[in-house]
C-alpha positions as CSV (number, residue, x, y, z in Angstrom):
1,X,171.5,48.3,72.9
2,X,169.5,45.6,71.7
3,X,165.8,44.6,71.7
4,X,167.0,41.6,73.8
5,X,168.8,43.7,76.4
6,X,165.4,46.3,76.6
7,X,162.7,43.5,77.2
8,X,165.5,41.4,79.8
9,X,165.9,45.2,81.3
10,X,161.8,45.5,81.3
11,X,161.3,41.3,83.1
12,X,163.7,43.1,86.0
13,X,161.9,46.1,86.4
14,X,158.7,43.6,86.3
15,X,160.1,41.4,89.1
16,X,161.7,43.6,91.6
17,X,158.9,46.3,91.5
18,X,156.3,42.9,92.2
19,X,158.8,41.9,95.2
20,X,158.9,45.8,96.2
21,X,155.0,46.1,96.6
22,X,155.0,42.3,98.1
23,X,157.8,43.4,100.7
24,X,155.3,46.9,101.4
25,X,152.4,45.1,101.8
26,X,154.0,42.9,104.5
27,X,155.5,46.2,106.0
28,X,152.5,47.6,107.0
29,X,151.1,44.3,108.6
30,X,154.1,43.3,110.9
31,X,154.7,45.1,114.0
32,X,158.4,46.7,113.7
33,X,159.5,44.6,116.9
34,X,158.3,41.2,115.0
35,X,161.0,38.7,114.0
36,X,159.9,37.6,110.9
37,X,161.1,33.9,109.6
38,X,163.8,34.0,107.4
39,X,164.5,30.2,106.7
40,X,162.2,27.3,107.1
41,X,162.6,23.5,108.1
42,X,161.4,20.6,105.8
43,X,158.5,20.1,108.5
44,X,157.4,24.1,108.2
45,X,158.7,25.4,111.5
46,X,160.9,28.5,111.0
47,X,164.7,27.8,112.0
48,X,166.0,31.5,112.0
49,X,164.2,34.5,112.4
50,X,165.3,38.1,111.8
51,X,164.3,41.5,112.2
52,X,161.4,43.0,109.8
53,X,163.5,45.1,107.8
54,X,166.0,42.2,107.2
55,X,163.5,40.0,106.2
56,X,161.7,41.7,104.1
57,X,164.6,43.5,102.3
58,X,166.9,40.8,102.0
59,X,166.1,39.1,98.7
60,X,165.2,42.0,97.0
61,X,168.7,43.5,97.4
62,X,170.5,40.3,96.4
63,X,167.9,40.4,93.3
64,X,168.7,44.1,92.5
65,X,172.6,43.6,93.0
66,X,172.6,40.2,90.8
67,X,170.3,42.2,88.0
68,X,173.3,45.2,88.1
69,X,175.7,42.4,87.5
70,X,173.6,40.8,84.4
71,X,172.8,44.6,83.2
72,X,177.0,45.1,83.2
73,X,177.7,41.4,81.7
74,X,174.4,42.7,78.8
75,X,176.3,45.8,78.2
76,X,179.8,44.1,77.3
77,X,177.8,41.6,74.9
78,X,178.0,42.0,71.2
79,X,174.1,42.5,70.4
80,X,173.1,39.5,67.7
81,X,175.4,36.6,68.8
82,X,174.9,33.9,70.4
83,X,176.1,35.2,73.6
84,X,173.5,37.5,73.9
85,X,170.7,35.0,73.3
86,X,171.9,32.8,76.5
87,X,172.5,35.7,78.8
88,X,169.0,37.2,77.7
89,X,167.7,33.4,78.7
90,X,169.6,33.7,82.1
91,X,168.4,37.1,82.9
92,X,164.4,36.3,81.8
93,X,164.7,33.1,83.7
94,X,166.4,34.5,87.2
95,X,164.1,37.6,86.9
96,X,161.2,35.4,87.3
97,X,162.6,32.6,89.6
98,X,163.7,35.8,92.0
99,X,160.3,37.3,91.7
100,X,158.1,33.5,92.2
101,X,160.9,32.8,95.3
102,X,159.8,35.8,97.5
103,X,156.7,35.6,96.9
104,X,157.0,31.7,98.1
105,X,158.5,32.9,101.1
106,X,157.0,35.7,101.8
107,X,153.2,33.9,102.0
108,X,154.9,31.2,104.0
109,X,156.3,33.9,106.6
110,X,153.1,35.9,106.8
111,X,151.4,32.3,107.1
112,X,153.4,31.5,110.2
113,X,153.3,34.9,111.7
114,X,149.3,34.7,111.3
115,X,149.3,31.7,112.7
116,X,150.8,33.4,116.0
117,X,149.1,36.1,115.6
118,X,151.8,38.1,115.2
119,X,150.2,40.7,112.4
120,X,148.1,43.5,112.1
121,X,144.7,43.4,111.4
């Protein structure tokens, strides 16, 4: 193992333990009957709406499978080429852009569900 493959390793634990704590936070302030948006129109309005624990657990889980994937494809890399250097890239980048999406779409949700009072004080 590599220095590249510890710190890309380190940016996922990063970003899926900041969408875990976003995802519990919102747990504990949506009622478990509430159909949380899961998709949203140009204008704002939600299109599709799914239960809590869908919602909330959905991009997570495709985050943590995808960084699994990345984590093999690191593994079969020779450490020091060139290779390594753009998959390190790839990983660092999709680590954050995974992290900065739920968070995007989480305060949008909770925005819409506040704004129909839909949440827990």
């Amino acid at each position: 193992m590599n220095w590249l493959g510890i710190v890309g390793d380190a940016l996922w634990i990063v970003s899926l333990s900041i969408m875990a704590s976003a995802s519990h936070k919102a747990w504990s302030r949506v009622p478990a009957d509430t159909k949380m948006p899961l998709q949203f129109a140009r204008d704002g309005r939600a299109m599709m709406r799914v239960p809590r624990h869908i919602a909330l657990l959905l991009i997570p889980t495709i985050a943590f499978l995808l960084s699994l994937m990345l984590l093999w494809q690191n593994r079969q890399t020779a450490p020091g080429t060139p290779d390594a250097l753009v998959l390190f890239g790839i990983r660092a980048t999709l680590a954050g852009v995974f992290a900065l999406y739920h968070l995007r779409w989480l305060h949008a949700a909770m925005a819409q569900l506040d704004e129909e009072g839909a949440l827990k004080s």
